[in-house]
C-alpha positions as CSV (number, residue, x, y, z in Angstrom):
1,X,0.0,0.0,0.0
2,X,1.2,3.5,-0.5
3,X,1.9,5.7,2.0
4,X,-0.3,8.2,2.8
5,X,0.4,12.2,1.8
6,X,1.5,13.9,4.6
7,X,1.2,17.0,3.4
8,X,-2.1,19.2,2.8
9,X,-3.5,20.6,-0.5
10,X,-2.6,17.7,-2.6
11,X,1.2,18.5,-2.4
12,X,4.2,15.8,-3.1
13,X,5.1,13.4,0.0
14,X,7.5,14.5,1.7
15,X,6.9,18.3,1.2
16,X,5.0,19.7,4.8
17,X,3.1,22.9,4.1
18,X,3.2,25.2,7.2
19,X,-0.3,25.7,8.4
20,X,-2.9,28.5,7.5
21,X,-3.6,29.0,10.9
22,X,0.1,29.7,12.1
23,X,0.7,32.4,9.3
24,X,-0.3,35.9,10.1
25,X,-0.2,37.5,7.0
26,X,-3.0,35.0,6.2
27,X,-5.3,34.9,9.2
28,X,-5.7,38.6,9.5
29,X,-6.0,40.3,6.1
30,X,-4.6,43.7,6.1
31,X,-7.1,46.5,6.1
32,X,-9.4,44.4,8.8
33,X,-9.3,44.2,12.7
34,X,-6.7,46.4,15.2
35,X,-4.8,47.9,12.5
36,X,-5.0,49.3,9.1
37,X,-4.2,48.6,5.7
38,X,-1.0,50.3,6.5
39,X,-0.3,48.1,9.5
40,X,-0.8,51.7,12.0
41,X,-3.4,51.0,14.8
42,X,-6.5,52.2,14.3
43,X,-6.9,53.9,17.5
44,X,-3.7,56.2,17.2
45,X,-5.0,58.7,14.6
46,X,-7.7,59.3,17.0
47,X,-5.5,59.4,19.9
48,X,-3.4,62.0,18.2
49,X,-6.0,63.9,17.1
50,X,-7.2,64.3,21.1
51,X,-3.8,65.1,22.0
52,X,-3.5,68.0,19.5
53,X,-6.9,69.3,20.6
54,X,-5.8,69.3,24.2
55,X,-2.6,71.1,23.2
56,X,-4.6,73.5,21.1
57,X,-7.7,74.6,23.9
58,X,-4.8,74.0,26.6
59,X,-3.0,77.0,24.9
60,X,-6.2,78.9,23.8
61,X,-7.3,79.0,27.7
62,X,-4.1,79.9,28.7
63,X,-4.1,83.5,26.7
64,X,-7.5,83.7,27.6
65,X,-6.9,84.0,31.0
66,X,-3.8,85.9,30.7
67,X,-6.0,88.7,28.9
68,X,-8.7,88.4,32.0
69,X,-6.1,88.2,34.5
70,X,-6.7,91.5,35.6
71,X,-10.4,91.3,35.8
72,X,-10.5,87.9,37.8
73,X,-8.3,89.7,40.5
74,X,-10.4,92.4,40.4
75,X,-13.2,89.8,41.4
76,X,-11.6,88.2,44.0
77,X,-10.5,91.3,46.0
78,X,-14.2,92.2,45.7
79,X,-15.2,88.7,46.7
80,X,-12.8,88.9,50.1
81,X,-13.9,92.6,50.4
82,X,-17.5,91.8,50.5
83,X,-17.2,88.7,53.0
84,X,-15.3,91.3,55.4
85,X,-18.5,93.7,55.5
86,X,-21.1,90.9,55.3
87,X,-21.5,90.9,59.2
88,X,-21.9,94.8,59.5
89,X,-24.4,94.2,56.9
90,X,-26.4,91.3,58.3
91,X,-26.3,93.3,61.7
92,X,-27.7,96.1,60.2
93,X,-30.2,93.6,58.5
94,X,-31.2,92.2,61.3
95,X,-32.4,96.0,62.8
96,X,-34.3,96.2,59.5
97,X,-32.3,98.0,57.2
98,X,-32.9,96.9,53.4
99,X,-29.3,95.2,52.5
100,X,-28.6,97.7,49.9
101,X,-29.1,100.7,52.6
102,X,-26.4,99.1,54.7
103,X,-24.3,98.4,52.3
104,X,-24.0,101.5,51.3
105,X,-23.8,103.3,54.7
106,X,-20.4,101.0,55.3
107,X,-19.6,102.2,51.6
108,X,-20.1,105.7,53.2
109,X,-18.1,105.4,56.5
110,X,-14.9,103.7,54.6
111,X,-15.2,106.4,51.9
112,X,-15.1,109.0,54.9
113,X,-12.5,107.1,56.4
114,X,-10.0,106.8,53.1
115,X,-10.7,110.5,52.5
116,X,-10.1,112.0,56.1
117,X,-6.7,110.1,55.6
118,X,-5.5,111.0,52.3
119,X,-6.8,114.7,53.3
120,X,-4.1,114.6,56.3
121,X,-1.4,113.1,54.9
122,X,-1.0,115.4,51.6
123,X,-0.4,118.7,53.3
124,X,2.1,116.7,55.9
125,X,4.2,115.3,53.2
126,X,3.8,118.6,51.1
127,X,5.4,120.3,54.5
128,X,7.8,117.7,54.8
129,X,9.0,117.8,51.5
130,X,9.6,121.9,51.8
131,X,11.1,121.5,55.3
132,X,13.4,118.8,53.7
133,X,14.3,121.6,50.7
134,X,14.8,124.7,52.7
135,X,17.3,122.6,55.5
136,X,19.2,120.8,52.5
137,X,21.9,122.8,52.5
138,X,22.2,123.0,56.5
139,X,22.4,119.0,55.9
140,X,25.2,119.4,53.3
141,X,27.1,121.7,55.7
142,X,26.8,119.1,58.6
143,X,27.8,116.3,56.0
144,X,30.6,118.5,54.3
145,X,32.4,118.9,58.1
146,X,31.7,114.8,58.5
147,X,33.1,114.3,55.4
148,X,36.5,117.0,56.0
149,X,37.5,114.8,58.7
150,X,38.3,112.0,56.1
151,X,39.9,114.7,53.5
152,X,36.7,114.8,50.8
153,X,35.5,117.8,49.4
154,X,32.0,118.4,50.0
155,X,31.3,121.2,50.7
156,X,27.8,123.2,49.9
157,X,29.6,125.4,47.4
158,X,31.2,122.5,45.5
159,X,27.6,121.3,45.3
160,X,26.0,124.6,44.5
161,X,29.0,124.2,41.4
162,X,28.0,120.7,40.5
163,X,24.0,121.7,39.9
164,X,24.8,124.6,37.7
165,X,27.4,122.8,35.7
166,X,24.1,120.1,35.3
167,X,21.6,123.0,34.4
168,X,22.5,123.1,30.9
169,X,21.4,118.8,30.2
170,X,18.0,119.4,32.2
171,X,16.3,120.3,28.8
172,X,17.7,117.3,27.4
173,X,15.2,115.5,30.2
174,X,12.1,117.5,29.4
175,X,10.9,115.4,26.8
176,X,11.3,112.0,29.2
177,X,9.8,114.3,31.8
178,X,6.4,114.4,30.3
179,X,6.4,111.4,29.0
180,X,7.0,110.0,32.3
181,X,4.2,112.6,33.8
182,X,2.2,111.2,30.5
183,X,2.7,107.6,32.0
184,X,1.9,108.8,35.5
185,X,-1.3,110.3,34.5
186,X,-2.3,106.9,32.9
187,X,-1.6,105.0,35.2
188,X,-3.9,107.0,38.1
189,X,-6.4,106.4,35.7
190,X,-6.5,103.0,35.5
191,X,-5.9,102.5,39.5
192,X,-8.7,104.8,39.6
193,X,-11.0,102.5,37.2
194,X,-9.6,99.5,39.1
195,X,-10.9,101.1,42.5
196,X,-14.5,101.8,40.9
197,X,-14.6,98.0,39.6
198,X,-14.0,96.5,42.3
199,X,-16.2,98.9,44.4
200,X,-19.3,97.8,42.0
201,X,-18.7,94.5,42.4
202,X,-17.9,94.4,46.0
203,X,-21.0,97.0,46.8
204,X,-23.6,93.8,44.2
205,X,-21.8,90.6,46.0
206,X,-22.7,92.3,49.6
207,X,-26.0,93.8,48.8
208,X,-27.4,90.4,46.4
209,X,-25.5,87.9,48.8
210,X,-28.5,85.5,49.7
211,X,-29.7,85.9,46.3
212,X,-26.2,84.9,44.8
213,X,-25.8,82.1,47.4
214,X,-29.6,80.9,46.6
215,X,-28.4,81.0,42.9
216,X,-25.3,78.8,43.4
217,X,-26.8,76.5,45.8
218,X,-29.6,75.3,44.0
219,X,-27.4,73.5,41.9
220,X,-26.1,70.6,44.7
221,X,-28.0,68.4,46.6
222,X,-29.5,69.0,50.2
223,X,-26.4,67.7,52.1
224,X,-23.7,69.3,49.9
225,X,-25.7,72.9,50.3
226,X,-25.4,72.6,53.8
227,X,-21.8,71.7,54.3
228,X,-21.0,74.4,51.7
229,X,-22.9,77.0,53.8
230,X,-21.2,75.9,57.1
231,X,-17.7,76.5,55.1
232,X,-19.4,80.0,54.1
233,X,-20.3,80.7,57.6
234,X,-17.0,80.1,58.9
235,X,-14.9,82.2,56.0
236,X,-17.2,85.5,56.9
237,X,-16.4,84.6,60.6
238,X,-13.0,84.8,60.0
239,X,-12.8,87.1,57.3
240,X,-15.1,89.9,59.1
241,X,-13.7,89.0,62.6
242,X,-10.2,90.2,61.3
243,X,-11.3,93.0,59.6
244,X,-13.6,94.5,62.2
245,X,-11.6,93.1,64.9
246,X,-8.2,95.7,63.0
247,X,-10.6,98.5,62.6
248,X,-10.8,98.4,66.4
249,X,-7.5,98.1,67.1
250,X,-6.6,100.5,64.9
251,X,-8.7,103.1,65.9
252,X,-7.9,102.6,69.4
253,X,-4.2,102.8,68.6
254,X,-4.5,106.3,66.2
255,X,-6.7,107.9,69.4
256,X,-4.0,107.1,71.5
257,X,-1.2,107.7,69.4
258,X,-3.0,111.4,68.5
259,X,-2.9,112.3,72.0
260,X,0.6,111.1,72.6
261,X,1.7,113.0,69.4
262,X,-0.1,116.3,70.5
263,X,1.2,116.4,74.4
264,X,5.1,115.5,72.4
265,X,4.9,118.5,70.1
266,X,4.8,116.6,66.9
267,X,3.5,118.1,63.8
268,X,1.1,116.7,62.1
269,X,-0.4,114.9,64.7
270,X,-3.4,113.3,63.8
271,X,-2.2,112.3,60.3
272,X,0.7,110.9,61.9
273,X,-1.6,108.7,64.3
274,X,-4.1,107.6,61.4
275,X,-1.3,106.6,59.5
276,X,0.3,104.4,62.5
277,X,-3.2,103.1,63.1
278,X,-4.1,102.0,59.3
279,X,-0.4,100.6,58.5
280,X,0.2,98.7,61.9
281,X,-2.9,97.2,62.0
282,X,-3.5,96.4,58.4
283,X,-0.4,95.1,56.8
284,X,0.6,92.1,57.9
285,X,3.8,90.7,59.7
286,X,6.0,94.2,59.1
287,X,2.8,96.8,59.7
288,X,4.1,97.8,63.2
289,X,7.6,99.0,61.7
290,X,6.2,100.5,58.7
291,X,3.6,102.5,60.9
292,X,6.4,103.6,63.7
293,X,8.8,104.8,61.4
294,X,7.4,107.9,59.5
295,X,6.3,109.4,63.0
296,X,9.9,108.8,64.1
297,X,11.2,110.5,61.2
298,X,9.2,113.2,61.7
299,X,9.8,114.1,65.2
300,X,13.9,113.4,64.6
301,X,13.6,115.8,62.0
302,X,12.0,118.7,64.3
303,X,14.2,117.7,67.3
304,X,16.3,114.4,68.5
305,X,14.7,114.3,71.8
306,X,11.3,114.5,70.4
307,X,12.0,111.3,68.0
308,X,13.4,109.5,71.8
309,X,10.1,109.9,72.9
310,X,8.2,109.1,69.6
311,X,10.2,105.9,70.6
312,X,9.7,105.0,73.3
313,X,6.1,105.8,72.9
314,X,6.0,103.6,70.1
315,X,7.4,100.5,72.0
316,X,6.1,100.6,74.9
317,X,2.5,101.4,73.3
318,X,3.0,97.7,70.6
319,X,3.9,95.8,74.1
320,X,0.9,96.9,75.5
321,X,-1.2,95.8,72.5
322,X,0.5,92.5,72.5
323,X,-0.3,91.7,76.3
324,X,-3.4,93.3,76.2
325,X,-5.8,94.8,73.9
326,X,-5.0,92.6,70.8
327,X,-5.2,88.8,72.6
328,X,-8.9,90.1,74.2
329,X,-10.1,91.8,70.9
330,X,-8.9,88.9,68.5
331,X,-9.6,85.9,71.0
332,X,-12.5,84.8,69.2
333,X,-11.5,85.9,65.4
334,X,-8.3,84.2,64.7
335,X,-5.0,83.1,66.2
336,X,-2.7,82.3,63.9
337,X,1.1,81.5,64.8
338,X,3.5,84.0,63.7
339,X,5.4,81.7,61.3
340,X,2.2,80.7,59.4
341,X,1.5,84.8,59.1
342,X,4.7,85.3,57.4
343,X,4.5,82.4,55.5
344,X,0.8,83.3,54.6
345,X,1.8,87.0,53.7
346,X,4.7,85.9,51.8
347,X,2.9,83.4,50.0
348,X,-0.5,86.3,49.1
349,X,2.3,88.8,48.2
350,X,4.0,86.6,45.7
351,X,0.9,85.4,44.1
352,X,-1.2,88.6,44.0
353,X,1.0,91.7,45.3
354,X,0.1,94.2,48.0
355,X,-3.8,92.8,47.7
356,X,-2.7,89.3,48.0
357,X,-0.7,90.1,51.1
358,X,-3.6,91.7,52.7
359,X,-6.1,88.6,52.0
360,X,-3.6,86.2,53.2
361,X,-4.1,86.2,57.3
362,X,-8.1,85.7,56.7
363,X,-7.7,83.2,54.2
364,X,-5.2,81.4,56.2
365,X,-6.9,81.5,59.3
366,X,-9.8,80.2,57.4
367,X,-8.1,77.2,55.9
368,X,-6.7,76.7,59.7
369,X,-10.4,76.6,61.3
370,X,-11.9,74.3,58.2
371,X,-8.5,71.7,59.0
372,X,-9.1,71.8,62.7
373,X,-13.1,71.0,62.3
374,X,-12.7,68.1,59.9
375,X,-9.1,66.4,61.1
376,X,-9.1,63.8,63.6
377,X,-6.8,63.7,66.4
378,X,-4.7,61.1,68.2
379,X,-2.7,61.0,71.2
380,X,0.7,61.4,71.5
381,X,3.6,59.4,72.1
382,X,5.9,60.3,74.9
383,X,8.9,61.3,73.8
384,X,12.3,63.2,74.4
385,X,12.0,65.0,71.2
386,X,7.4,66.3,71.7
387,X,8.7,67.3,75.3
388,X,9.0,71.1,76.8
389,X,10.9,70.8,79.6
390,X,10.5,74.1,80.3
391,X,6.6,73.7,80.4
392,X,5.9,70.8,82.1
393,X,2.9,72.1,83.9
394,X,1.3,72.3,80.4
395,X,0.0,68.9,78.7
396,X,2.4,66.8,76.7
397,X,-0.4,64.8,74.9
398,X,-2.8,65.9,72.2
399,X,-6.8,65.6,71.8
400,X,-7.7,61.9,72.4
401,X,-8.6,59.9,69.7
402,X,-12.2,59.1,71.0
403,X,-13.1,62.9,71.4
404,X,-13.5,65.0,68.1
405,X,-11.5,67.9,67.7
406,X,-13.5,70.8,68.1
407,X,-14.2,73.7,66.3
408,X,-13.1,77.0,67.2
409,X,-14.9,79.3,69.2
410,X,-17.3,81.7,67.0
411,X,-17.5,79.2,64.2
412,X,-20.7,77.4,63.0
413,X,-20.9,73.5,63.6
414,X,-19.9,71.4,60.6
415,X,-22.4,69.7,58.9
416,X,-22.8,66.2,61.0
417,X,-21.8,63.0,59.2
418,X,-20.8,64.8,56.0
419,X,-17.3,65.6,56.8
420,X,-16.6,61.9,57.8
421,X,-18.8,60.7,54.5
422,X,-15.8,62.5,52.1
423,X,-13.6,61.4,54.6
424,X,-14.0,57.5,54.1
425,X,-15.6,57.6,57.6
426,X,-12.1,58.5,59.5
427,X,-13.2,62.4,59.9
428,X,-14.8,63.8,62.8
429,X,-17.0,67.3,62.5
430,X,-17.1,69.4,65.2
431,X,-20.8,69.2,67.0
């Protein structure tokens, strides 16, 4: 008998065909399945197509928001500005006043406020600026005999010499003059504009506040609305606790500080106090410094012994605020370690400038409260390195873990159950 073929399609014993099955060009045709008749899969065209589209709104939304950049700080300021008045507002709500009434009588005060100061403090730096003038060349005198004793030339003739030798290239500097007065102009103009917007928008978020907060609620479910009002409540506390907790301190300080300024002989007096009330109590971290040392300069100018006692007034008057006034005033607004303020003002200054460094304390002290209502506390290890020798009588260990950490005082309950729910259950909220 012959032997069987061993090999398929009718080919010649001996010759084994490699089966269909095992070769790919012939189980797949090209042009059907993952790829294409090209052998490129078929989801990369659309993949690349997504990642240019990304790239392209990705850059579209970033000059977009480079052009409004100005506008959505604008908003912001307005929308910390009108979180500091709402409780003057809701107070005066409360008596009956329509919102937009009391909005507008704070709107009145500050405006009476803003232009008592900038009234006071133009004619004392217009007087400071001639005194300055007229006792420039008694200054050069006193530096030219400083300056003898080390063999320079300096003389107030020698500089009378040097300013008339420059007289002839100040015309070459009155073109660049007015353009920079040209520049100067523009740019009041737009600070001026700025002011207004944000005063509109500030003066409609106060006044339409429930109406805004109904509007944006509506859109979340029953539990989310109220844990986003509790995180409302507590951002006014904070925020308008600051700001009407500083207005206090510094009116008492400029009431002081005008008395202590008349009975010293200073000039200028109640400028000089508004201005160390304002500054110290209203820029952060340095504000003490920055309000103490215009008065100071002042009274050194009129006399040396009235700047010793602009001084000492000036120290002794901040350790009395420290020990005092500001720890009873601010108890129950916010307490926030010194580190963190700097830090914080830091931090608001590089982002935003001068009104970034101003919104940073509330906002910090905010974030603070919201991380000590929902974070859960354990005890503490003993050891060498969480131990104050120095304070032993003080506790060594934290909250215990059975007992929520609570809230702090003037702040509204967190929403029960919720906090814990985003949480995975591990969160407590303060009852």
């Amino acid at each position: 008998m012959g032997r069987p073929p061993d090999c398929r399609g009718g080919e010649e014993p001996g010759s084994y065909a490699r089966p269909v099955q095992d070769d790919p060009e012939r189980s797949v045709p090209r042009g059907t399945g993952a790829t294409d008749r090209y052998g490129m899969p078929r989801w990369l065209p659309r993949l690349i197509t997504i990642i240019v589209l990304v790239c392209v709104g990705l850059f579209a939304a970033y000059h977009m928001l480079r052009a409004v950049r100005t506008l959505l700080v604008l908003v912001l300021i307005s929308f910390f500005l009108s979180i500091a008045l709402e409780p003057g507002v809701n107070v005066l709500n409360r008596k009956g006043w329509r919102r937009g009434w009391a909005t507008g009588l704070i709107f009145l005060v500050l405006a009476l406020v803003a232009g008592l100061f900038i009234g006071l403090m133009v004619p004392l730096v217009v007087d400071q600026i001639s005194r300055f003038i007229d006792n420039l060349p008694g200054y050069v005198d006193r530096l030219s005999e400083f300056a003898a004793r080390f063999g320079i030339d300096f003389s107030s003739a020698r500089l009378r010499e040097a300013l008339t030798n420059l007289q002839a290239d100040l015309g070459r500097f009155a073109a660049d003059i007015a353009g920079g007065i040209f520049g100067v102009g523009s740019a009041l103009l737009s600070t001026v504009m700025q002011l207004l917007t944000v005063a509109l928008f500030t003066f409609y978020m106060t006044a339409e506040g429930p109406r805004l907060r109904r509007t944006l609620l509506s859109m979340l479910p029953a539990p989310r609305q109220r844990e986003v009002l509790w995180v409302i409540e507590v951002a006014i506390d904070r925020t308008g606790g600051y700001f009407y907790s500083r207005a206090l301190l510094a009116g008492i300080s400029a009431s002081v500080a005008w008395g202590a300024f008349t009975i010293i002989g200073v000039p200028f007096p109640l400028a000089l106090a508004l201005w160390m009330g304002l500054v110290s109590q209203f820029v952060p971290v340095l504000g003490t410094y920055i309000g103490g040392i215009l008065p100071l300069a002042v009274a050194l100018i009129e006399s040396p012994p009235k700047g010793l006692a602009v001084l000492g007034y000036v120290l002794v008057y901040q350790g009395l605020e420290n020990y005092l006034l500001a720890p009873r005033i601010t108890a129950r607004t916010m307490s926030l370690h010194p580190a963190i303020a700097f830090g914080a003002a830091f931090a608001g200054g590089s982002l935003l400038g001068v009104p970034g460094a101003l919104m940073a304390l509330p906002v910090a002290a905010t974030v603070q409260a919201l991380i000590g209502a929902y974070s859960h506390r354990h005890e503490v290890v003993e050891s060498p390195l969480t131990r104050d020798h120095k304070a032993a009588a003080q506790p060594v260990a934290g909250a215990p873990a059975t007992e929520p950490a609570p809230a702090p005082s003037g702040d509204a309950a967190a929403p029960a159950g919720e906090a814990g729910a985003d949480g995975g259950g591990e969160g407590t909220s303060p009852g």
